[in-house]
C-alpha positions in Angstrom: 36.6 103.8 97.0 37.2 107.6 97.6 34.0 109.3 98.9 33.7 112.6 96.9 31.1 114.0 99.0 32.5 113.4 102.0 36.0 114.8 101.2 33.9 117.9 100.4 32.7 117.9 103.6 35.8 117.6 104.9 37.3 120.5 103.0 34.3 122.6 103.7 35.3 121.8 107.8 38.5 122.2 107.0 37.3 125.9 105.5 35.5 126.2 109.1 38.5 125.8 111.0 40.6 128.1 108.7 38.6 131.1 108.9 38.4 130.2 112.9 42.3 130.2 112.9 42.9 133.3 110.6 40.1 135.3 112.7 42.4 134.5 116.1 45.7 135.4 114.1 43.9 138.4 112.7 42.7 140.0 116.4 46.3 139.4 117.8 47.7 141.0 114.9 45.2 143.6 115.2 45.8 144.1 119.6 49.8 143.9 119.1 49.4 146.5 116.5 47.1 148.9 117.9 49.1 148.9 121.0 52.5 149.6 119.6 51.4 152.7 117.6 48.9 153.7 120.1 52.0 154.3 122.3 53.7 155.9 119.4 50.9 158.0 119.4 51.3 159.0 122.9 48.1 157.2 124.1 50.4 156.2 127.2 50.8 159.6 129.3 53.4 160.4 131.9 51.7 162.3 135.1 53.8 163.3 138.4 54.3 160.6 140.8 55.1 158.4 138.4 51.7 157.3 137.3 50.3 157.0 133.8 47.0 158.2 132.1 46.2 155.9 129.3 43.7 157.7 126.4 41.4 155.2 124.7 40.7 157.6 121.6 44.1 156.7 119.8 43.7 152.6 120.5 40.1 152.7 119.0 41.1 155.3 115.8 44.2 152.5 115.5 42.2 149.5 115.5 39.7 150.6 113.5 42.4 151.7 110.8 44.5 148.6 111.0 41.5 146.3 111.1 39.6 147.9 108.2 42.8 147.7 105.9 43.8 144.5 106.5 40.2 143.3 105.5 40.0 146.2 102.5 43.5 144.3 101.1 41.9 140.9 101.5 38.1 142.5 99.6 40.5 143.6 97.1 42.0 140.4 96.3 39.0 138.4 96.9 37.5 140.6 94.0 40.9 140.2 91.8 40.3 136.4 92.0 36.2 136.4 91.7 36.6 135.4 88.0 37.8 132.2 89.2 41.2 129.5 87.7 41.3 132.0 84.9 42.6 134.8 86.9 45.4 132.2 89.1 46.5 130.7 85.8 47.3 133.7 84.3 49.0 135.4 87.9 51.5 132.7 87.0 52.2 133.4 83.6 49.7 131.1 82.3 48.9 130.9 78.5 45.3 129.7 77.4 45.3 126.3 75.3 43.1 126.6 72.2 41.0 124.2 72.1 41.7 123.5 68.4 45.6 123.5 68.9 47.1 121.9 66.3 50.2 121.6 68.7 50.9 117.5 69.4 52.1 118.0 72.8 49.4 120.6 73.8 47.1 118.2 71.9 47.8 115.3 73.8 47.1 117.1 77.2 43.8 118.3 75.8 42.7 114.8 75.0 44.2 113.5 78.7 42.2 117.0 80.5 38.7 115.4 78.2 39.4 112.0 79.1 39.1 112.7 82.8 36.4 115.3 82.3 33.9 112.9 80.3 35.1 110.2 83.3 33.6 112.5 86.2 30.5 113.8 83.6 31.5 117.6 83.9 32.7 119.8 81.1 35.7 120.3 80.4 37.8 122.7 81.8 40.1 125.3 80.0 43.7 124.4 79.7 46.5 126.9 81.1 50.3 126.0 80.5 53.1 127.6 82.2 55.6 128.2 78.9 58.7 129.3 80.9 58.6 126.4 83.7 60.7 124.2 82.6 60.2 122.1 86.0 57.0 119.3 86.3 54.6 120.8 88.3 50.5 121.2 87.7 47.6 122.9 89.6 43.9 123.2 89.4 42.0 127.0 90.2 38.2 127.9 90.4 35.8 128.5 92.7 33.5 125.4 90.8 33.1 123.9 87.6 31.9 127.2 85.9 35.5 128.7 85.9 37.3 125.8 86.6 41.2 125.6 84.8 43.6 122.9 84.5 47.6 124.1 84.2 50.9 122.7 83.9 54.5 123.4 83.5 56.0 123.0 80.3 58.3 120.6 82.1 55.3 118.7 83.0 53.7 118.4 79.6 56.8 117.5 77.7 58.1 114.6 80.1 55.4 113.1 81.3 54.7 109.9 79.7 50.4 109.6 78.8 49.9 107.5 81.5 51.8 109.8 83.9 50.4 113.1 82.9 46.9 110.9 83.2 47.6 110.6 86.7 48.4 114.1 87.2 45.6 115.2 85.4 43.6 113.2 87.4 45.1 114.3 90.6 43.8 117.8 90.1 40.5 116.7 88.9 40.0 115.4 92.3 40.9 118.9 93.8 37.7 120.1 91.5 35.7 117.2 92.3 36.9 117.4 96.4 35.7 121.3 96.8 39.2 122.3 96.9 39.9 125.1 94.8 37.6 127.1 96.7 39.1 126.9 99.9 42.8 127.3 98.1 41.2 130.8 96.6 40.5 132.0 100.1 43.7 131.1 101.3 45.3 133.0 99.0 43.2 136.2 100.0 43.1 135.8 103.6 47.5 135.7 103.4 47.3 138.8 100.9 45.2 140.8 104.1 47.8 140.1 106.8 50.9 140.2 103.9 50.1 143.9 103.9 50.7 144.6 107.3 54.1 143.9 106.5 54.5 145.5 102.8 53.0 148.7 104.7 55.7 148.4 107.5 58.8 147.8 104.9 57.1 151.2 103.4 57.1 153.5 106.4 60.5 152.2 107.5 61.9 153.0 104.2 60.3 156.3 104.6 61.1 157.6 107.6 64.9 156.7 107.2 65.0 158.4 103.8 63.1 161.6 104.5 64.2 162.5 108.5 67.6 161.8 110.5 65.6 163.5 112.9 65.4 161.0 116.0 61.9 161.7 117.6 60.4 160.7 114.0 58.3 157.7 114.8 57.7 156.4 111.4 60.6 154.1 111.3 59.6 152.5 114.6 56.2 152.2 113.4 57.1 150.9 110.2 59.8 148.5 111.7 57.2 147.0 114.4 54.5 146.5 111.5 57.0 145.1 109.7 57.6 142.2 111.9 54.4 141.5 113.2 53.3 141.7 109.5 55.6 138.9 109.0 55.2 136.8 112.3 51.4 136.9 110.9 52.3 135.5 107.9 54.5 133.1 109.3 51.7 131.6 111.5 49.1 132.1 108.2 51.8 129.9 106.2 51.3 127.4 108.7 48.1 127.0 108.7 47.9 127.1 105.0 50.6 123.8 104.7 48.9 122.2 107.5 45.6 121.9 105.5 47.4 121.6 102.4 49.1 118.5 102.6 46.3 116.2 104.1 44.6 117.5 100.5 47.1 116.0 98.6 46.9 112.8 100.1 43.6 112.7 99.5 43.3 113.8 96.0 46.0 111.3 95.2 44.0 108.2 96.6 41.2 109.7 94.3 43.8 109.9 91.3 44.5 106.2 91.8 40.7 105.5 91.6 39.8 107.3 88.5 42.8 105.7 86.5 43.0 102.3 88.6 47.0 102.6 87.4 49.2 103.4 90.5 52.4 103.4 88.8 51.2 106.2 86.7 50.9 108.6 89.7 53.8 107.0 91.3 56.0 107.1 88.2 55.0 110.9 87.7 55.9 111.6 91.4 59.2 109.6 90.9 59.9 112.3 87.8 59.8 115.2 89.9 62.1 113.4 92.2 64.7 112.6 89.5 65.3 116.0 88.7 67.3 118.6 91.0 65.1 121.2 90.8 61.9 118.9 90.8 58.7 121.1 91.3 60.3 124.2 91.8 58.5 127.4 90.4 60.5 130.2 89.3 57.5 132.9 88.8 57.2 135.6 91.3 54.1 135.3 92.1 54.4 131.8 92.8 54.7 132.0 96.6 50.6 133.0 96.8 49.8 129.7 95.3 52.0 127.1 96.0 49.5 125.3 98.6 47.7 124.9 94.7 50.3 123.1 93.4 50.7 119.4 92.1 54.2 119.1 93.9 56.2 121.5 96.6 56.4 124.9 94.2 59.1 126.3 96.7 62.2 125.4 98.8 61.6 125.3 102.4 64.0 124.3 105.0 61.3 123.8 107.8 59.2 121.0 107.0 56.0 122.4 109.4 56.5 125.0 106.1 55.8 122.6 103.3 52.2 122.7 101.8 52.7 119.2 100.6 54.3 116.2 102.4 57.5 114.6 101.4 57.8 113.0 98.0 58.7 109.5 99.2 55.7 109.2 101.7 53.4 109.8 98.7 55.1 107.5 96.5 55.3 104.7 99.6 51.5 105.7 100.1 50.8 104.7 96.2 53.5 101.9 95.6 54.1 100.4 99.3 57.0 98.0 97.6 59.0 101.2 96.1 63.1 100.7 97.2 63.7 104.6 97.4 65.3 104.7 93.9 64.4 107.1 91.7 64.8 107.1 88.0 66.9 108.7 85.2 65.5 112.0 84.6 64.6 111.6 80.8 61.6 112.9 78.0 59.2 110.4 78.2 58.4 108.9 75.1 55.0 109.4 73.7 53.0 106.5 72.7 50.9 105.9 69.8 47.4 105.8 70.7 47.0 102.0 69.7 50.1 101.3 72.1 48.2 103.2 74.9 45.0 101.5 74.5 46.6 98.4 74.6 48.6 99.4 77.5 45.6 100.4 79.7 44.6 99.2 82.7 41.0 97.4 83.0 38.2 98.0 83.3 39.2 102.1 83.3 36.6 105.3 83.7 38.6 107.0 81.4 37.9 104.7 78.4 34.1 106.3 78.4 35.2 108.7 76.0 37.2 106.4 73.8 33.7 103.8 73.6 31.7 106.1 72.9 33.9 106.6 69.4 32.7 110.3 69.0 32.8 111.1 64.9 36.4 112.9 63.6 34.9 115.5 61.9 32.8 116.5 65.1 34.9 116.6 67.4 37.3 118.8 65.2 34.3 121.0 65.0 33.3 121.5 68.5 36.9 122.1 69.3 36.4 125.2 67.0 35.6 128.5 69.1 33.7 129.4 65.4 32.3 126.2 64.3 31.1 124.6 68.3 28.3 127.1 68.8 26.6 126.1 65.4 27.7 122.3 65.9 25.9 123.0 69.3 22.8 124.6 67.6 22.4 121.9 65.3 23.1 118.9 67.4 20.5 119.7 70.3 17.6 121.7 67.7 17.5 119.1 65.6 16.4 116.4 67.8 14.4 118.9 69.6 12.3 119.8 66.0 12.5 116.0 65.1 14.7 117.2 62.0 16.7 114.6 59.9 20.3 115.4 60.6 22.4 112.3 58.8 25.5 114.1 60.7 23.2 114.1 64.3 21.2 110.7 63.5 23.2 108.1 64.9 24.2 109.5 67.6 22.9 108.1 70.7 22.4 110.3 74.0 25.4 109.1 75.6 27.6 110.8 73.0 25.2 114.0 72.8 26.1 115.1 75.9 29.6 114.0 75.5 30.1 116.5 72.7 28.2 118.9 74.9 30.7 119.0 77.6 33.7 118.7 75.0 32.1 121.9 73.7 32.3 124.3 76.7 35.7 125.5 75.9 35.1 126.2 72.5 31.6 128.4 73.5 33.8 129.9 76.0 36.0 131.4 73.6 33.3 131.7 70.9 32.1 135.4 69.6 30.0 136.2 72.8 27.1 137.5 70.2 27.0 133.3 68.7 27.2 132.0 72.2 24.1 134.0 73.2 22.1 133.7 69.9 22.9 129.8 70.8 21.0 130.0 74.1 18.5 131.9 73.2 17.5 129.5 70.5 17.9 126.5 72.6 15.9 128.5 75.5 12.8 128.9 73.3 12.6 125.7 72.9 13.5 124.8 76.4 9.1 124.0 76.6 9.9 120.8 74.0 8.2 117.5 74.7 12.4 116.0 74.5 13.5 116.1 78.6 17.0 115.2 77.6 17.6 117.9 75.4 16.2 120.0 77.7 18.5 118.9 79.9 21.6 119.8 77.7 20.1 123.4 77.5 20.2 123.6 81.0 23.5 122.3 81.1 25.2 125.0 78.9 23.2 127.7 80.5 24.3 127.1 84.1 28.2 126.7 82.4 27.9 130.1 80.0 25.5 132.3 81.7 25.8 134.7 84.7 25.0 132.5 88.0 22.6 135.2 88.6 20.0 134.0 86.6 20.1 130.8 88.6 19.1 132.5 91.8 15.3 131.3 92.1 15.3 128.8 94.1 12.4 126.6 96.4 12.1 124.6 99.8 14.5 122.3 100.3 12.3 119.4 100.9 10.2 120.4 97.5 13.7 120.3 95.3 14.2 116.6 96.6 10.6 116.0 95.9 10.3 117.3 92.3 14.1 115.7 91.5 12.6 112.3 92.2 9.2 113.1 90.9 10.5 113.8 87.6 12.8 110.8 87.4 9.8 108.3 88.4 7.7 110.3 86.2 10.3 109.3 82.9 10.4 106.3 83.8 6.2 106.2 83.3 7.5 108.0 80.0 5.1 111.5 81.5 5.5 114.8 81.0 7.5 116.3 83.4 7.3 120.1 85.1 10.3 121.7 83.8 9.9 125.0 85.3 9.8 123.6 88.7 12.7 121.0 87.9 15.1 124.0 86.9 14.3 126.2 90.1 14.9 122.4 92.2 18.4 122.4 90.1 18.5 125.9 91.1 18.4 124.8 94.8 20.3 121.5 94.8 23.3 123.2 93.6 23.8 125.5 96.3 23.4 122.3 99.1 26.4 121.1 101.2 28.4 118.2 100.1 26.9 116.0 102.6 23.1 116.9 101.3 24.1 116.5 97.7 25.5 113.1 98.7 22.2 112.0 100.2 19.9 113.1 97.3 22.2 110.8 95.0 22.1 108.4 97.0 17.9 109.2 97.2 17.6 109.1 92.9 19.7 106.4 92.5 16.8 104.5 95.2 14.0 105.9 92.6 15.2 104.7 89.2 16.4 101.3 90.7 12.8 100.3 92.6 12.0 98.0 89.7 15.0 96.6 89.7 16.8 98.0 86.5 17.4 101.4 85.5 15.7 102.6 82.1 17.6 104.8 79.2 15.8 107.4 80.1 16.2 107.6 83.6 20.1 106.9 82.9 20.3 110.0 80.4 18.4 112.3 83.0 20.1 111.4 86.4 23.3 111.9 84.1 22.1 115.3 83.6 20.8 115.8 87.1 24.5 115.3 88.3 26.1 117.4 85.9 23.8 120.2 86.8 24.6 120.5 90.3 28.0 119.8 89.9 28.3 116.1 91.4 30.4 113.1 89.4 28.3 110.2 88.3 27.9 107.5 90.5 30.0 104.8 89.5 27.5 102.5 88.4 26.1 104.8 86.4 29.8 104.9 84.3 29.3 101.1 83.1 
């Protein structure tokens, strides 16, 4: 079984080691630099006797300049990026899926994208499609759940069989799940920093040829050795970048298999891209900056240390071991009927969670609404918490309460930002209500539609894995729990490294199981627990 945790940990190390190699790039970059236009300078004086007086003043004013830029470019696009996938998605010439399209094809990757999110017990992510790729491709951006986005190439959306674009769906779920996007965002800022060592040198060669024939004008040789160090940086950064990169992919396609527990759908997807002649390619300009993000290789390149994924038949042989190297006839998948699919689906599979819990028609065409969710919202959690007879809120059991929840986000997202905060400020005055679960779904929202500044609070360590597991023992006894104390422990869990989040699952799912079975309510608040602080459900917790 794929560990997420532990390929969290792994991508956090993997972080470790990128900003060790980028600072060691960055000072030689820096030396090489500060040397060749300290010289231009004239920091390197002639004397008689064929000696040479070397003046420090120049080197330090050079590094300092150099250095401070290179970082001030890579602030700058750090910044550009802070409001997470969003900001990727639409660098590419993204376009935003509503969430109430009425579009069949966009549809049916809405319902794959809410499938997968129910599955891991996280809400859903917005939807980005790339209208004018007409090769398969996909890619996940975000810095966490918060501002996580799901895209794909137009290609990608109308070929794909269901069970294929599943797979690939899934794929970059696990990039979510695995900590990656993160690491891919600062990748694409560290390579912006040293990309502009180069841009500045292509400027000050152009420069100096256009303005002066005169031959003791130094800008040109400045511009032309900036130029190519620039470049060589960037050459070595690229490097770096695919050599993390592609041990990512394997990794998040192992985790694709797991979610789906179909093989041939990732295979079959991967054998699509392989069928065409241009295959994953991306045409956008700004596609270079993020191809390590991509699903498949999103450019050409003729050195394989180069690639930011690894060759399309080693993933396929890694997935279907017995594959004879043929690929098929490129062709529009044909889209199944959702009786056909069902029938046509593996067992037993995560992603049927959302198809048992048989979710009403109505609501979920109202909480795909941007104007109807936040008063679908309002009414579903209000009225338990008053005790209110709601026939349409009556039957439904927790399990499908915070299913409709996290099916919501994208619709509060998008909602009138005046009804999304009236929303949480009703459901936060109530936040003191006997209901835990409910509670729970307030907190849930909050920590997905509110500033992550008001989440700063936080306690000891040891006293947020104390009061976790105090307040599941104490539902269990069906006592009140301490809810201010439970949100600042949320508060502090969700800032912990993969490996400690991994060992205070592992610590509530010891508490609710002591006597030996594990209560409804200790079910419906660990399932909240996890979605808080951004962890997927344990998998016994998904039968």
């Amino acid at each position: 079984m794929v560990n997420f945790f532990e390929h969290q940990q792994q991508a956090r190390r993997n972080t470790g080691l990128l900003v060790v190699l980028f600072f060691l790039a960055f000072t030689l970059i820096i030396g090489i630099l500060t040397v060749v236009a300290a010289m231009v300078m004239g920091a390197v004086k002639a004397k008689q006797g064929g000696t040479y007086e070397l003046d420090w003043l120049p080197f330090m004013w050079v590094s300092l300049v150099v250095g401070g830029g290179i970082l001030l470019v890579m602030l700058i696009k750090w910044l550009q990026l802070k409001a997470g996938g969003k900001v990727v998605a639409e660098h590419l010439g993204g376009t935003l899926v509503s969430p109430d399209t009425q579009d069949p094809v966009e549809r049916r990757v809405l319902n794959v994208v809410e499938e997968m999110a129910i599955a891991a017990n996280m809400p859903v992510p917005a939807v980005y499609i790339l209208p004018n790729e007409s090769t398969i491709n996909a890619f996940a951006a975000g810095y966490d759940t918060r501002d996580a986005v799901i895209g794909l190439t137009r290609g990608a959306i109308e070929t794909f069989s269901r069970e294929q674009l599943q797979g690939v769906v899934a794929h970059e779920f696990s990039h979510i799940l695995n900590g990656d996007m993160r690491l891919n965002i600062r990748l694409i800022a560290a390579l912006a920093g040293i990309l502009a060592v180069a841009h500045l040198g292509r400027i000050l060669l152009h420069t100096g040829s256009s303005r002066s024939r005169n031959n003791k004008n130094p800008l040109p040789m400045v511009g032309l050795a900036l130029l190519i160090i620039g470049w060589i940086g960037v050459l070595f950064g690229n490097l770096i970048k695919a050599a993390v990169s592609r041990q990512r992919e394997y990794l998040a396609d192992a985790a694709a298999v797991q979610f789906t527990r179909n093989p041939d759908a990732l295979s079959g997807a991967l054998k699509q891209i392989g069928a065409r002649e241009y295959g994953s390619r991306i045409q956008h300009q700004n596609a270079d900056e993020a191809a390590h993000m991509f699903f498949g290789e999103a450019l050409k390149h003729w050195f394989g240390m180069m690639a930011t994924h690894p060759p399309l038949e080693k993933r396929i042989k890694r997935i279907e071991p017995r594959w004879n190297g043929r690929y098929p006839e490129p062709r529009k998948a044909r889209s199944r009927s959702e009786k056909e699919h069902t029938a046509a689906q593996p067992q037993p599979s995560a992603l049927n969670k959302l198809a048992m819990l048989a979710l009403p028609a109505a609501l979920l065409e109202q909480i795909h609404s941007p104007q109807q969710a936040p008063q679908v919202v309002h009414d579903l959690v209000l009225s338990q918490l008053l005790d209110e007879h709601n026939e349409t809120f009556a039957e439904l059991n927790p399990a499908q309460q915070l299913a409709l929840v996290e099916l919501a986000v994208p619709a509060l997202r998008q909602a009138k930002e005046s009804d999304r905060l009236n929303l949480l400020k009703d459901l936060e005055q109530m936040a003191d209500s006997q209901d835990l679960f409910h509670w729970g779904l307030y907190q849930l929202l909050a920590r997905q539609l509110l500033p992550k500044t008001r989440f700063k609070a936080t306690v000891d360590n040891g006293e947020a894995l104390t009061i976790t597991v105090h307040a599941l023992e104490q539902t269990d006894k069906g006592h009140d729990v301490d809810r201010q104390q439970l949100a600042l422990a949320l508060n502090t869990c969700r800032g912990w490294s993969p490996a400690q989040k991994e060992r205070l699952v592992d610590n509530w799912l010891t508490t609710v199981r002591k006597d030996g079975k594990i209560s409804p309510a200790e079910r419906q608040l660990l399932a909240i627990l996890c979605a808080c602080i951004e962890v997927p459900l344990p998998d016994e917790m998904l039968q």
